[in-house]
Every structure is written in structure tokens, then in C-alpha cells.
DSSP file (Angstrom, degrees, kcal/mol; ACC not computed):
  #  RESIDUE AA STRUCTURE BP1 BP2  ACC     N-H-->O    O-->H-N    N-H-->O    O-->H-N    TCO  KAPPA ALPHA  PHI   PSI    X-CA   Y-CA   Z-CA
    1    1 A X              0   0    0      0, 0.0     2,-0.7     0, 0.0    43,-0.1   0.000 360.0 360.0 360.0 135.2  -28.9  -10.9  -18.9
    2    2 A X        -     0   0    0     43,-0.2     2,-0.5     2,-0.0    43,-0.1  -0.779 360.0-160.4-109.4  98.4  -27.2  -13.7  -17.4
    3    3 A X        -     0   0    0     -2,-0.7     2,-0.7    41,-0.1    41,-0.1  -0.384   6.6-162.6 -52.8 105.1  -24.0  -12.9  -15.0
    4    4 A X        -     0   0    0     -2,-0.5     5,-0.1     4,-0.1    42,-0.0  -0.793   3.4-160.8-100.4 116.6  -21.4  -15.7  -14.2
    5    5 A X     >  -     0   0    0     -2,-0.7     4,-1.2     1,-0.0    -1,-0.0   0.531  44.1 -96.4 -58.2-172.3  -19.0  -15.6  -11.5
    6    6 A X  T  4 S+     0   0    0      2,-0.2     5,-0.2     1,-0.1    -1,-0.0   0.877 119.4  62.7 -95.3 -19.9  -16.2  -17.3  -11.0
    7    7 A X  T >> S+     0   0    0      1,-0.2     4,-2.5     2,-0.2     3,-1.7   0.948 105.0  50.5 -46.7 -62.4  -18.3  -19.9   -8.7
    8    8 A X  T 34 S+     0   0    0      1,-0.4     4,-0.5     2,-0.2    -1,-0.2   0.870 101.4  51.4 -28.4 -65.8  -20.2  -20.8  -11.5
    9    9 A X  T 3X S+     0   0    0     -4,-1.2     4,-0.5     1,-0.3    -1,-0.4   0.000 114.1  50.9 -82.5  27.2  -18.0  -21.6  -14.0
   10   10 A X  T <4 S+     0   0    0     -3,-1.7     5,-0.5     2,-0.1    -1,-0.3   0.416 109.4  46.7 -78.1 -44.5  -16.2  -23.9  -11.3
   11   11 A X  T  < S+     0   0    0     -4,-2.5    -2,-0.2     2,-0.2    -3,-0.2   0.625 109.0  59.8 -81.7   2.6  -19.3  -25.6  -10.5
   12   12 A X  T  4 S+     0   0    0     -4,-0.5    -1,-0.2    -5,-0.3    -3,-0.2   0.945 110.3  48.5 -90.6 -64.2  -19.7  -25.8  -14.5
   13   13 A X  S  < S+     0   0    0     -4,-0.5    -2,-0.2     2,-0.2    -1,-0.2   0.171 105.6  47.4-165.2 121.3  -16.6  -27.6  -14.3
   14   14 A X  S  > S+     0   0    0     -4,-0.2     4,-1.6     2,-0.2    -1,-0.2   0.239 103.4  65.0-104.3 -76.1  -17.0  -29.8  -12.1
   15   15 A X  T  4 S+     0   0    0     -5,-0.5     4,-0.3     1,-0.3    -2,-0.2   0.882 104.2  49.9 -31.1 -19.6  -20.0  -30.6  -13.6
   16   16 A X  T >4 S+     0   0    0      2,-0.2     3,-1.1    -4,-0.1    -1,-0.3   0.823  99.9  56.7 -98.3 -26.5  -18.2  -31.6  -16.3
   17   17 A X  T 34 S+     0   0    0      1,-0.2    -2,-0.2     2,-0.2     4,-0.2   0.319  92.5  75.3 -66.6   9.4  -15.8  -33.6  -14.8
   18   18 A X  T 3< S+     0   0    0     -4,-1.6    -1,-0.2     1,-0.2     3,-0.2   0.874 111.2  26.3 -94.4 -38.2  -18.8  -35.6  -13.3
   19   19 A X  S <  S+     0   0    0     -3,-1.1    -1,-0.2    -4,-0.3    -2,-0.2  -0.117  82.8 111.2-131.0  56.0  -19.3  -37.2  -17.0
   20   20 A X  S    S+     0   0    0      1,-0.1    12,-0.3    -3,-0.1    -1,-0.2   0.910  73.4  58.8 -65.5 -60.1  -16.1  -37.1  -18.6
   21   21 A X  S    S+     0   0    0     -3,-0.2    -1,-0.1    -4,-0.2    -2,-0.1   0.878  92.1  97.4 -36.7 -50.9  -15.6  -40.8  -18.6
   22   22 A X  S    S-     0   0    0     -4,-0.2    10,-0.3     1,-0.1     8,-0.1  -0.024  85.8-111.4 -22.8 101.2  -19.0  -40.8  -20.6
   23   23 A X        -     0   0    0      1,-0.1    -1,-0.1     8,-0.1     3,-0.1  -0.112  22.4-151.1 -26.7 141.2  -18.9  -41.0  -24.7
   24   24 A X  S    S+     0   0    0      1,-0.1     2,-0.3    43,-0.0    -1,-0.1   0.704  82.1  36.6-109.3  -5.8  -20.2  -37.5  -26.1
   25   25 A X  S >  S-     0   0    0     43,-0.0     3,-1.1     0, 0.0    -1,-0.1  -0.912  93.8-110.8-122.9 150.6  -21.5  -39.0  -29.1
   26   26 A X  T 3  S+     0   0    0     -2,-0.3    -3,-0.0     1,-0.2     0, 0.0   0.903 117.7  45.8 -58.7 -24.9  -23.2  -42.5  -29.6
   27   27 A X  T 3  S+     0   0    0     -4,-0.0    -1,-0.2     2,-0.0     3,-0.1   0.472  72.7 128.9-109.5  12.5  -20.1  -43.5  -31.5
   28   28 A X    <   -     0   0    0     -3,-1.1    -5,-0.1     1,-0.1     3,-0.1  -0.203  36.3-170.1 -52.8 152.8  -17.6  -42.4  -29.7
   29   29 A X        +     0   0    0      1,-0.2     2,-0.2    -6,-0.0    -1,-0.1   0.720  63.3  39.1-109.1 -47.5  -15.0  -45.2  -29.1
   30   30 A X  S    S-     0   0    0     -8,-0.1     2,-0.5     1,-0.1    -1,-0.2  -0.599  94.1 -90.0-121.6 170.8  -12.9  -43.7  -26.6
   31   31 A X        -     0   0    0     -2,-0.2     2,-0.3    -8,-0.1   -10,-0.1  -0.646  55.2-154.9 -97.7 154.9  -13.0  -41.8  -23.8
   32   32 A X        -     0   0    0     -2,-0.5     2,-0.3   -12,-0.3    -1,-0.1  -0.623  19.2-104.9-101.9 137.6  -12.6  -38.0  -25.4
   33   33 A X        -     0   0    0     -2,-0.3     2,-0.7     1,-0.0    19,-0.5  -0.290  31.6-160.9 -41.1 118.6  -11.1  -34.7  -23.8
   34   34 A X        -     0   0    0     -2,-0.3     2,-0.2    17,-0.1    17,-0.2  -0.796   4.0-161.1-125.9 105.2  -13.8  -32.4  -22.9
   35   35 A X        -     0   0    0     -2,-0.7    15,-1.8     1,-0.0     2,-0.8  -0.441  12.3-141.1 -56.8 153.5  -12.8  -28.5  -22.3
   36   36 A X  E     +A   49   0A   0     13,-0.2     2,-0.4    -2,-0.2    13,-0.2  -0.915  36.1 167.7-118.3  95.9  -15.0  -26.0  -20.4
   37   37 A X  E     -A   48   0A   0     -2,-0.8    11,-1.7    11,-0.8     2,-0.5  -0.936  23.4-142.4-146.2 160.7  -14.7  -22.7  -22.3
   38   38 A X  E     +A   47   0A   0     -2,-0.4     9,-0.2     9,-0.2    75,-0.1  -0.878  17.1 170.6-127.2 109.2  -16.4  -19.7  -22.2
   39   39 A X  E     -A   46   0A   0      7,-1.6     7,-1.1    -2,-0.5     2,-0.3  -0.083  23.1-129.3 -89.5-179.7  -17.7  -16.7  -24.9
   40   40 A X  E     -A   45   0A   0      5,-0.2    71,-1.0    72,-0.1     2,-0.5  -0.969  11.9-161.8-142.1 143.8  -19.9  -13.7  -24.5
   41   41 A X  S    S-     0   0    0      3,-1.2     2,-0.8    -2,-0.3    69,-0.1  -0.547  75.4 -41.0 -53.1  52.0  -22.3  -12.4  -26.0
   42   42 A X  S    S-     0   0    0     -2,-0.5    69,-0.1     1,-0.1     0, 0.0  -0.982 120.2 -38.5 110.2-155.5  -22.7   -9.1  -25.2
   43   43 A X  S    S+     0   0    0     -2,-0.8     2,-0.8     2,-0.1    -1,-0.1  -0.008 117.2 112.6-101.0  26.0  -22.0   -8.9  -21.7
   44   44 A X        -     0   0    0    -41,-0.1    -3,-1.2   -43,-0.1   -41,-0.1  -0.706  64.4-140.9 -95.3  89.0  -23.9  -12.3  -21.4
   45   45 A X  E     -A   40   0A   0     -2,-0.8     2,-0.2    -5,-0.2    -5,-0.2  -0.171  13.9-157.3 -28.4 142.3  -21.3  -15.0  -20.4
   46   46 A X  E     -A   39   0A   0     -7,-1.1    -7,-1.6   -42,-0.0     2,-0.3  -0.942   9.7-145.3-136.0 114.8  -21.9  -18.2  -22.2
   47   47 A X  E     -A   38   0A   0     -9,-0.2    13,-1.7    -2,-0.2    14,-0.6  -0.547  28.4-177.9 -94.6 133.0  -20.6  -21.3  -20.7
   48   48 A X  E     -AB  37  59A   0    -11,-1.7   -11,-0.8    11,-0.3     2,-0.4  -0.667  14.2-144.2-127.8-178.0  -19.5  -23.8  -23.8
   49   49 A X  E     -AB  36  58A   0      9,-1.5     9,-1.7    -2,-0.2   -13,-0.2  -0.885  14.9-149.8-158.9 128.7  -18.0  -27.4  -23.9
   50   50 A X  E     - B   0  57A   0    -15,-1.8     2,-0.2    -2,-0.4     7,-0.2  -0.183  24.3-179.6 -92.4-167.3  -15.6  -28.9  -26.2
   51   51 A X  E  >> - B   0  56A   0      5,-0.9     5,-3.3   -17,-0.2     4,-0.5  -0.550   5.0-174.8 153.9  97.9  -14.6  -31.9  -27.7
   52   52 A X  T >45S+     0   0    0    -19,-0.5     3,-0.7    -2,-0.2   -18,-0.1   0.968  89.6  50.8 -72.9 -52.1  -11.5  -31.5  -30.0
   53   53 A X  T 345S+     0   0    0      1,-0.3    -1,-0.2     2,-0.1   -19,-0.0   0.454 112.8  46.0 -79.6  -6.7  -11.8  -35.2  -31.2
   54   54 A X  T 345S-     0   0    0      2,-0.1    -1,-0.3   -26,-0.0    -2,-0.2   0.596 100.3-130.5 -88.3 -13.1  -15.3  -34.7  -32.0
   55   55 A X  T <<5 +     0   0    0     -3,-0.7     2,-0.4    -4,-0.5    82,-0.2   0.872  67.5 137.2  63.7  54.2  -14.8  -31.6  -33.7
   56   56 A X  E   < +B   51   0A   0     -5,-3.3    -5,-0.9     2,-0.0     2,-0.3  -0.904  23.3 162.0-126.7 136.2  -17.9  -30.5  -31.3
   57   57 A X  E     +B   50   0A   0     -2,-0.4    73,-2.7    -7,-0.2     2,-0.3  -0.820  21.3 148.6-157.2 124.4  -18.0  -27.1  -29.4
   58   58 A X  E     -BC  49 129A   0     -9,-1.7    -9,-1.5    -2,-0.3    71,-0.2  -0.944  54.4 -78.2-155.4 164.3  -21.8  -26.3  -28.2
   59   59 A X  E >   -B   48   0A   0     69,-1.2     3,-1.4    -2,-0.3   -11,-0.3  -0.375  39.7-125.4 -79.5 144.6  -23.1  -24.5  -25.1
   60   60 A X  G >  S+     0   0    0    -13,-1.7     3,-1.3     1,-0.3   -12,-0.2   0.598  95.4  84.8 -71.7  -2.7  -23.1  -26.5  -21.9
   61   61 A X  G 3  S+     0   0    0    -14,-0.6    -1,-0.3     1,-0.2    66,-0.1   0.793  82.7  67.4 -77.9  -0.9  -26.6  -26.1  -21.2
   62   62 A X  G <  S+     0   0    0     -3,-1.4     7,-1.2     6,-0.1     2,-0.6   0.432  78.0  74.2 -90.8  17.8  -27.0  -28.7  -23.2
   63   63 A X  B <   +F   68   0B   0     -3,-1.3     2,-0.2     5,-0.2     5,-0.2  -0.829  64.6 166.3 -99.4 130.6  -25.5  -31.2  -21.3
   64   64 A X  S    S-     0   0    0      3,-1.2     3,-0.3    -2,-0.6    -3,-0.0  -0.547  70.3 -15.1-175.0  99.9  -28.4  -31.9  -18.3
   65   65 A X  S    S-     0   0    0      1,-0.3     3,-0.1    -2,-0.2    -2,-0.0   0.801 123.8 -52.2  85.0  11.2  -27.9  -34.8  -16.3
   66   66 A X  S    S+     0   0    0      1,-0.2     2,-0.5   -44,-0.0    -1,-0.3   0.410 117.4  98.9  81.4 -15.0  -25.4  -36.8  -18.2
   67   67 A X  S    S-     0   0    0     -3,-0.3    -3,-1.2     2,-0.0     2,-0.3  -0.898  78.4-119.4-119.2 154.8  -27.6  -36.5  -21.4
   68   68 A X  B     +F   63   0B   0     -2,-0.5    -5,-0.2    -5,-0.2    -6,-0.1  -0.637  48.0 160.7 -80.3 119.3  -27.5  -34.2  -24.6
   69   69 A X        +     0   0    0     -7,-1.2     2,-0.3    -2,-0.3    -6,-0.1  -0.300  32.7  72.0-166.3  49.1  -31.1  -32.3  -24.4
   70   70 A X  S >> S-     0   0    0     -8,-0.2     4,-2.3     1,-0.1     3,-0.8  -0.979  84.6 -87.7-164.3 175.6  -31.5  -29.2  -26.3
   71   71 A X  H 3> S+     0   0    0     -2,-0.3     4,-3.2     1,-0.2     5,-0.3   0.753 113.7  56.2 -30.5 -58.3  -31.8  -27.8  -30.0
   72   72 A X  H 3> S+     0   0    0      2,-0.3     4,-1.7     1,-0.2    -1,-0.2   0.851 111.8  38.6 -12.2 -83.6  -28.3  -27.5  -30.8
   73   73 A X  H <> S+     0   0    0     -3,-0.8     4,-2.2     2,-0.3    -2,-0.2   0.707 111.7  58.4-104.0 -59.4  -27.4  -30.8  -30.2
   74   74 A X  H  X S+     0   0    0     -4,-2.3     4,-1.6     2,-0.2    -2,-0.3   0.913 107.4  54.5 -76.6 -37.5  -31.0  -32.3  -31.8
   75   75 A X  H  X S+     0   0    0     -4,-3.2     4,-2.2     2,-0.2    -2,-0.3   0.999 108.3  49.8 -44.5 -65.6  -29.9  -30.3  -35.3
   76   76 A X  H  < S+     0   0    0     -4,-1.7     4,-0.2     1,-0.3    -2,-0.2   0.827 110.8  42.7 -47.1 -48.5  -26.7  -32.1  -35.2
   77   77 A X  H >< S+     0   0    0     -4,-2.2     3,-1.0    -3,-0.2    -1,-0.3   0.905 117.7  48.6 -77.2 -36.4  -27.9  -35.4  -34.7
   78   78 A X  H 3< S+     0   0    0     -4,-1.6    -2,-0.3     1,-0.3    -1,-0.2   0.999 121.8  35.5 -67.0 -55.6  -30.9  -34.7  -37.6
   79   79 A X  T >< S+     0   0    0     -4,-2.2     3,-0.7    -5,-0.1     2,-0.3   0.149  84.8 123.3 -88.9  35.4  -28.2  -33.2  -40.2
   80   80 A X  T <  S-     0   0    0     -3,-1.0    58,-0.2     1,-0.3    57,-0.1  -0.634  91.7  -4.5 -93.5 134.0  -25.2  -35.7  -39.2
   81   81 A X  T 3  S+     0   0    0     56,-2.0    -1,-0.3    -2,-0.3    57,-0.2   0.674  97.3 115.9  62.1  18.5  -24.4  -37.3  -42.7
   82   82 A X  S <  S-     0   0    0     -3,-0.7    -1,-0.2    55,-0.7    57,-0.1   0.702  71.4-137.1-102.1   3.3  -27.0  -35.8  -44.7
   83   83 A X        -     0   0    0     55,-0.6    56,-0.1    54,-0.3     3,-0.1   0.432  20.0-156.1  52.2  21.3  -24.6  -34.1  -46.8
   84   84 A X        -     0   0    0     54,-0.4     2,-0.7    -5,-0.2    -1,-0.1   0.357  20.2-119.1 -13.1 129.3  -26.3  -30.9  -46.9
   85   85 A X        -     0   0    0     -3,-0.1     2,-0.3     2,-0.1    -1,-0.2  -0.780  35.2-158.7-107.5 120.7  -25.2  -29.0  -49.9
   86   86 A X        -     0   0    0     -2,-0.7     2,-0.2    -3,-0.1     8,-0.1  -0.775   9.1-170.0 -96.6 140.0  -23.6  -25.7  -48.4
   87   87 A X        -     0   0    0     -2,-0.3    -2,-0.1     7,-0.2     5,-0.0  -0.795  26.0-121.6-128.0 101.2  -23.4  -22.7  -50.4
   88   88 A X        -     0   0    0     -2,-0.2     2,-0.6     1,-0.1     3,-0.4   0.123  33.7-159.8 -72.5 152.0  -21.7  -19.9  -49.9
   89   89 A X  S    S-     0   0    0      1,-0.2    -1,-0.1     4,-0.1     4,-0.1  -0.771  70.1 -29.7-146.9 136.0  -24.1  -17.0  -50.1
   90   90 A X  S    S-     0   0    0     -2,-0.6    -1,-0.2     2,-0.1    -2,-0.1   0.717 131.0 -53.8  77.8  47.5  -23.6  -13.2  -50.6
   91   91 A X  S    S+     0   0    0     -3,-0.4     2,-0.4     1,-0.1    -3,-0.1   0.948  97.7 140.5  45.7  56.7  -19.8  -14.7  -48.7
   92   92 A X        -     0   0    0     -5,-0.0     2,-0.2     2,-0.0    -1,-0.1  -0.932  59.8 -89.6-103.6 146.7  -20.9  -16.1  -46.1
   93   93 A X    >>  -     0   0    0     -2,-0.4     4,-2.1     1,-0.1     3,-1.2  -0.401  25.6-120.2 -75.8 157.0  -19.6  -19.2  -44.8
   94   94 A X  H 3> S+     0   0    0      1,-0.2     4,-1.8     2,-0.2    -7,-0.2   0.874 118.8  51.1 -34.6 -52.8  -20.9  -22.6  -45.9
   95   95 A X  H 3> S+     0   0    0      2,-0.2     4,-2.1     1,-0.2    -1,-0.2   0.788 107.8  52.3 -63.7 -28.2  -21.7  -23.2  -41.8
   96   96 A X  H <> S+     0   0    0     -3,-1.2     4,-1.6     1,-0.2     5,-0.3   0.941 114.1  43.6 -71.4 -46.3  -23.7  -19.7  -41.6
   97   97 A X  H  X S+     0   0    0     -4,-2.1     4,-1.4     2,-0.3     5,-0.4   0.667 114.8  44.0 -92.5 -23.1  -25.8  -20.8  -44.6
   98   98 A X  H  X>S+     0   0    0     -4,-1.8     4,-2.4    -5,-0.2     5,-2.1   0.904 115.4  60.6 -66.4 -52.1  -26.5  -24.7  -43.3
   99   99 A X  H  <5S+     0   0    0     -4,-2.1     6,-3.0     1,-0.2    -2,-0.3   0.672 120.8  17.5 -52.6 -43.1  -27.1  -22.5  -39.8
  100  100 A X  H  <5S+     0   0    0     -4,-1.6    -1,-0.2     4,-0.3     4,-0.2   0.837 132.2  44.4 -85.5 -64.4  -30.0  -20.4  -41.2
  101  101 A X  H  <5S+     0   0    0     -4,-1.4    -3,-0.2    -5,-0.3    -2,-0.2   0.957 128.9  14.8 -77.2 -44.8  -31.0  -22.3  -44.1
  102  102 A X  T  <5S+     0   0    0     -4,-2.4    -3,-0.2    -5,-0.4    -1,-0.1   0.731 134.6  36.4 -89.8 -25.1  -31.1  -25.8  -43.1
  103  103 A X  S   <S-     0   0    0     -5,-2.1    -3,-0.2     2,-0.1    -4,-0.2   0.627  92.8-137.0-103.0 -15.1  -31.0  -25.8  -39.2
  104  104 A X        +     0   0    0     -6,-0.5     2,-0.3     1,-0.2    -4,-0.3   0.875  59.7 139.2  66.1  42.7  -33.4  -22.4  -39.1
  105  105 A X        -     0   0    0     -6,-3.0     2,-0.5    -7,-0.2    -1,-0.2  -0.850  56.4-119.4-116.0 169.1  -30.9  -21.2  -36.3
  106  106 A X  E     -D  122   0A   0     16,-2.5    16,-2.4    -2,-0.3     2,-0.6  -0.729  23.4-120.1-108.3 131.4  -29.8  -17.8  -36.2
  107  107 A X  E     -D  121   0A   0     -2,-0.5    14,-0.2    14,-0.2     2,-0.2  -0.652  30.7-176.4 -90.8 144.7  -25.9  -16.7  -36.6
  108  108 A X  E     -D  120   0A   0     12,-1.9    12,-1.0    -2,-0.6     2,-0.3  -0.782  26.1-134.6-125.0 172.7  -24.1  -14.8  -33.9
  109  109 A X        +     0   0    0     -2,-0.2     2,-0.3    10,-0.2    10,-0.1  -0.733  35.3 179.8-112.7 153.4  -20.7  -13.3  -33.4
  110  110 A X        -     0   0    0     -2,-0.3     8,-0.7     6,-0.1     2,-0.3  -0.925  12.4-143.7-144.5 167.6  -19.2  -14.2  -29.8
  111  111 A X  B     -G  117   0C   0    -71,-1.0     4,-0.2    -2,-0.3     6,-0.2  -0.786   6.4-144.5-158.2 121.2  -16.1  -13.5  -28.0
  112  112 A X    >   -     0   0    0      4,-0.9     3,-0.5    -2,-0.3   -72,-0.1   0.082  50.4 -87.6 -60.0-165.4  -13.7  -15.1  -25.7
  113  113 A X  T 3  S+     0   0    0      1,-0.3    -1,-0.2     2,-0.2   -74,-0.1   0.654 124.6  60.2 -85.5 -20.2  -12.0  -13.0  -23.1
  114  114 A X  T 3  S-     0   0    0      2,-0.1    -1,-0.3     1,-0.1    -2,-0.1   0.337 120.4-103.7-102.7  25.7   -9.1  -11.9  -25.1
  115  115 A X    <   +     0   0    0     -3,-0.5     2,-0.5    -4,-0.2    -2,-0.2   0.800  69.1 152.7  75.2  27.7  -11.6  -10.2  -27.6
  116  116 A X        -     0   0    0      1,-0.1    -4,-0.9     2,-0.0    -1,-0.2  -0.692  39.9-130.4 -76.7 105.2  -11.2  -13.2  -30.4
  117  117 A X  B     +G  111   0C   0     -2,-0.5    -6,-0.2    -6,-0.2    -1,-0.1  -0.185  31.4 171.4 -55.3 172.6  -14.6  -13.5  -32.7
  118  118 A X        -     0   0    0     -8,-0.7     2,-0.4    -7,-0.1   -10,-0.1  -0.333  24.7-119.3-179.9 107.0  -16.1  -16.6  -33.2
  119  119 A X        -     0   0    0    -10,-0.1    12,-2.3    11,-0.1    13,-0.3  -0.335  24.5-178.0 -87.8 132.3  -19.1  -17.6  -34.7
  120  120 A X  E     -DE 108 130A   0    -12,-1.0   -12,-1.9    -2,-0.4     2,-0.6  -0.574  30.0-130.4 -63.4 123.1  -22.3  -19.5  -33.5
  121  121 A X  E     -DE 107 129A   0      8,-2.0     8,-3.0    -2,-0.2     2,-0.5  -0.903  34.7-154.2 -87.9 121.1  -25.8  -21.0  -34.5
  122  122 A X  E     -DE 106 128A   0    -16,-2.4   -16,-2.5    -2,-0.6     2,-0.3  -0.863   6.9-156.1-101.5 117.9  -28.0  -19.7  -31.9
  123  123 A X    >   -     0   0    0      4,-4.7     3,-1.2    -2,-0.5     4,-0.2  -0.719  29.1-105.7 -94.2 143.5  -31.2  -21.8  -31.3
  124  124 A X  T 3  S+     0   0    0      1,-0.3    -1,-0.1    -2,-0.3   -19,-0.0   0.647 119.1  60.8 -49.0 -24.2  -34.7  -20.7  -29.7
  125  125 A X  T 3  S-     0   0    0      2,-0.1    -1,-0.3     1,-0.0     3,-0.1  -0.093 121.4-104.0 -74.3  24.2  -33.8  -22.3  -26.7
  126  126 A X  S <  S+     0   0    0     -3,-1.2     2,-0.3     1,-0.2    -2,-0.2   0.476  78.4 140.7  48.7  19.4  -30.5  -20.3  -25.8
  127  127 A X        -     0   0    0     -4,-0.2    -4,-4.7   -66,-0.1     2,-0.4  -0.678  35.4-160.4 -89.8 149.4  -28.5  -23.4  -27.1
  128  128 A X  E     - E   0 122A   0     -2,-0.3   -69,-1.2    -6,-0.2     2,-0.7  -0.884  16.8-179.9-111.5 111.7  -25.4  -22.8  -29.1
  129  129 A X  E     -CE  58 121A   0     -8,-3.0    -8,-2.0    -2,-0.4   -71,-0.2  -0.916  35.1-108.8-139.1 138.2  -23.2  -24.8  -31.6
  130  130 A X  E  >  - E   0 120A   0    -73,-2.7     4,-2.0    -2,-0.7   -10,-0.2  -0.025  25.8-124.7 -61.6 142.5  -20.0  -23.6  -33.4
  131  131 A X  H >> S+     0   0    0    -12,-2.3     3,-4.0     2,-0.2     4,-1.1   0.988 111.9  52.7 -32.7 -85.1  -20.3  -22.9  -37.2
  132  132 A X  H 3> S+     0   0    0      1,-0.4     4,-0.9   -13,-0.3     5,-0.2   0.747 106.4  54.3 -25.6 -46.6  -17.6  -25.2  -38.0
  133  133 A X  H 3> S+     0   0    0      1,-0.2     4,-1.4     2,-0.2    -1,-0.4   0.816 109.6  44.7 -76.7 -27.7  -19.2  -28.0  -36.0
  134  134 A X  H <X S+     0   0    0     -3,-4.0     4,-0.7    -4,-2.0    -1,-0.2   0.768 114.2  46.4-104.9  25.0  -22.3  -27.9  -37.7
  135  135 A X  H  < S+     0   0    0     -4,-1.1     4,-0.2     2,-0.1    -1,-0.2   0.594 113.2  50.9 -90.3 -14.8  -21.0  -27.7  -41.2
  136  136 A X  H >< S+     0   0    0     -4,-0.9     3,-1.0    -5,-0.4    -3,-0.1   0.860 111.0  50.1 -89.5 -37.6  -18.4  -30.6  -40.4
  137  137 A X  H 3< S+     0   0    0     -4,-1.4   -56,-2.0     1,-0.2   -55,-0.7   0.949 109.6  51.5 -53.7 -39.0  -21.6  -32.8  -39.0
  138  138 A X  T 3<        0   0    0     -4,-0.7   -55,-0.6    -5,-0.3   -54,-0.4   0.711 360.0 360.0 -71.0  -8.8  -23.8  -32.0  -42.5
  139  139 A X    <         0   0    0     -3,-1.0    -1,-0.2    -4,-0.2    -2,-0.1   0.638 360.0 360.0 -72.7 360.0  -20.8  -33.2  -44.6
């Protein structure tokens, strides 16, 4: 299990404010808002990063070094436009069923501080990217 303090998630960001100026997508135009927020697993803090005007929320570890470099993040770019046809099944949402079936990532339930769910596609590499986001990227 992995603790974070409150040092961390400062140096997290900061760490973000080092490439804020930066585009988060190759077609970003402008420069976008990027939030630092944070879910848990468990009792495993998970450090995330937003982007309202990308309609992007994915775990910061995928951020390294001013480039985009983990699973998460390489789904997105592979199902971006492909129009994936989501279905729900057995009620599930459209984004749990692209997340399994099409991205082979597993869904989890997470939770901010104030006990809110919210659900994830969890990648073999402990990267993370909101339902929502990768169902709005397959459209």
C-alpha cells in the first residue's frame, strides 16, 4: 500500500504547476486548467489530474517528465475517435463495458475524501482513467 502525506501531494502539485503552460492533448489549442485531485482506493491514496476542458481525469503517474507515458493514457489515444460501439451490459455503464471489453482494463470504485464514489479503468500498470473520459474519447 501506498501512503501519501501532505508533502507529497504538494510536491504533486507543484509538479504540476511545472507544466501547466503545456497542451495536455496534441490538439489542445489553448492553455487548459489542470486540477490536482485525489481518490482512494482502499486506504491507497491515488493522486489524479484533471482537465475540465478536455473532459480528461487520469492518475498523475502518468504524467513523467512533461510527457503522457502509461496505459491509461496509450488506450485513450488508441480508442480516440474510433467510435466504439458501447453497450450497456447486465446495466453497466457504456464506459465500464468500453473499459473491460475494449480497453481490457479492469473497473474500480474510488472515493474522494468526503466518501463520494466514482468510478475508474484500472490498468496493469497502476494507471487510472475516469469512466466517463474513456467513453467520451471512443465516441
Amino acid at each position: 500500500m501506498i501512503k501519501v502525506n501532505a508533502f507529497v501531494l504538494i510536491g504533486v502539485v507543484l509538479a504540476l504547476n511545472s507544466f501547466a503552460n503545456e497542451p495536455v492533448a496534441e490538439n489542445a489549442r489553448d492553455r487548459l486548467e489542470q486540477i490536482a485531485e485525489s481518490y482512494y482506493l482502499g486506504k491507497e491514496e491515488i493522486p489524479f489530474i484533471s482537465v475540465p476542458l478536455e473532459r480528461l481525469t487520469i492518475s498523475a503517474n502518468c504524467r513523467v517528465g512533461g510527457e503522457w507515458n502509461c496505459k491509461a493514457w496509450e488506450e485513450l489515444q488508441r480508442l480516440n475517435g474510433k467510435k466504439t460501439k458501447a453497450v450497456s451490459h447486465q446495466g453497466s455503464s457504456p464506459g465500464s463495458y468500453i473499459c473491460e471489453k475494449a480497453a481490457h482494463g479492469k473497473v474500480v470504485i474510488v472515493v474522494d475524501k468526503d466518501r463520494n464514489e466514482r468510478s475508474f479503468c484500472k490498468f496493469p500498470d497502476r494507471s487510472y482513467v475516469d469512466i466517463g473520459t474513456l467513453w467520451f474519447y471512443s465516441k
